[in-house]
C-alpha positions in Angstrom: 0.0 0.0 0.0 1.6 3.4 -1.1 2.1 5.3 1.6 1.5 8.2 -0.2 -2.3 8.2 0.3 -1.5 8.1 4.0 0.6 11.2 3.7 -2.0 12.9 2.1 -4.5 12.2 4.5 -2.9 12.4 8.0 -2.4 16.5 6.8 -6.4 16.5 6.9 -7.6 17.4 10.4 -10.7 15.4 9.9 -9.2 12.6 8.4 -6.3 11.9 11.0 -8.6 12.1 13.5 -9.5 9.1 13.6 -8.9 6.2 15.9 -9.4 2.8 17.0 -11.0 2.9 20.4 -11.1 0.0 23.1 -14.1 -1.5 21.9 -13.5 -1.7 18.5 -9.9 -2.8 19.0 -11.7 -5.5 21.2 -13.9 -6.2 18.1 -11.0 -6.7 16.5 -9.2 -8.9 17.9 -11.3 -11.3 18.7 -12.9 -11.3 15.2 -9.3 -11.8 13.3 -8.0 -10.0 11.0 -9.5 -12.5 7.9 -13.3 -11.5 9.5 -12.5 -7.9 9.8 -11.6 -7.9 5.5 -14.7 -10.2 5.2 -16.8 -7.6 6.8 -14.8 -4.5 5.1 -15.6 -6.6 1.1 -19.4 -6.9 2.1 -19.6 -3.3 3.7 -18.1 -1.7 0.1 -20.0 -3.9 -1.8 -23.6 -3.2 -0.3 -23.2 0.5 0.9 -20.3 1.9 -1.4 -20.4 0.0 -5.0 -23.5 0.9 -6.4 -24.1 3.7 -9.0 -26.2 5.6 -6.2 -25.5 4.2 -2.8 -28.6 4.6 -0.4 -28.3 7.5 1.1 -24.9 8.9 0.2 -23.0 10.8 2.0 -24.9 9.8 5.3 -24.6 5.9 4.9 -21.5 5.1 7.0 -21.6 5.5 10.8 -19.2 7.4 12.7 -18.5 4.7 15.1 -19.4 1.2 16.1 -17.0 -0.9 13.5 -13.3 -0.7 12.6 -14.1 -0.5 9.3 -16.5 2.0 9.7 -13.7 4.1 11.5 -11.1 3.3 8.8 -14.1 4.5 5.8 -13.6 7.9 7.5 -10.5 8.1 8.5 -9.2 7.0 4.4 -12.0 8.8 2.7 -13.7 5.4 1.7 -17.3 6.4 3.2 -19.1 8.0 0.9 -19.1 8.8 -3.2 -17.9 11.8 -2.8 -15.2 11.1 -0.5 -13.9 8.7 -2.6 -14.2 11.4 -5.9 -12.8 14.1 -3.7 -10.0 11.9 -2.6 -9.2 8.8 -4.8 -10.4 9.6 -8.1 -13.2 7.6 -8.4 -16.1 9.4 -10.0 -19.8 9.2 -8.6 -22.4 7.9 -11.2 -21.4 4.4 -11.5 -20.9 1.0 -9.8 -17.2 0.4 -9.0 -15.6 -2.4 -10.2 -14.0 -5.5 -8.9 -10.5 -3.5 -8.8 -11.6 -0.4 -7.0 -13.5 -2.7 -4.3 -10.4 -4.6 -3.7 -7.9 -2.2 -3.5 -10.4 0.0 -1.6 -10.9 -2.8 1.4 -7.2 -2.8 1.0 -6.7 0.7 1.7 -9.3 0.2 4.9 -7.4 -2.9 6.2 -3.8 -1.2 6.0 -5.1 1.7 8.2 -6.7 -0.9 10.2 -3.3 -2.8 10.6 -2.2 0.2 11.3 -4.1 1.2 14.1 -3.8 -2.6 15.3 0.5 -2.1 15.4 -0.1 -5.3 12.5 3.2 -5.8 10.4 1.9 -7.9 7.1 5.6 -7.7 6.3 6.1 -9.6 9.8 2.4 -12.0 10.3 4.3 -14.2 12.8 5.9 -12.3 15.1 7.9 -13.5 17.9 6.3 -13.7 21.7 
């Protein structure tokens, strides 16, 4: 994952703003990490893929997930976060490639905020 997007984004006040609480750290971990990128691909696909998302701009919560914490704090919650931010233009259903590498994006911050080294899955106790 480029780390420029992460540059980028941690110079928006909004945006780095965001953080893992207790709970959803909790959540996390006793999900796993596989769970957590199941929930993230079935989040983007229902609320985020189609042409005209219910309720855009509104439909991700503020809190209560990890992922719903990482759509915010990556610019992955809405259609016109993700114009705004990654590109991607409103009006029509995102394909396989843009789903993927957005849960990718949400699962790096995620790992992130977890202290998660994919470079190091194992590490020693």
């Amino acid at each position: 994952m480029s780390d420029e997007i992460f540059d980028r984004l941690g110079r928006s006040a909004f945006r780095s703003r965001f953080r893992l609480g207790a709970k959803e750290r909790a959540y996390a971990d006793a999900k796993g990490r596989e769970v957590i990128a199941a929930h993230a691909r079935d989040f983007i696909a229902a609320r985020l893929a189609p042409a005209a998302p219910a309720n855009d701009g509104r439909q991700t919560p503020m809190r209560g997930h990890p992922v719903f914490i990482a759509q915010h704090a990556t610019a992955c919650c809405c259609r016109g976060c993700l114009e705004k931010w990654h590109r991607i233009p409103r009006g029509r259903a995102l394909d396989a490639a843009e789903q993927a590498r957005i849960t990718d994006l949400l699962m790096a911050w995620i790992d992130r905020q977890m202290g998660f080294d994919p470079a190091n899955p194992h590490p020693p106790r």
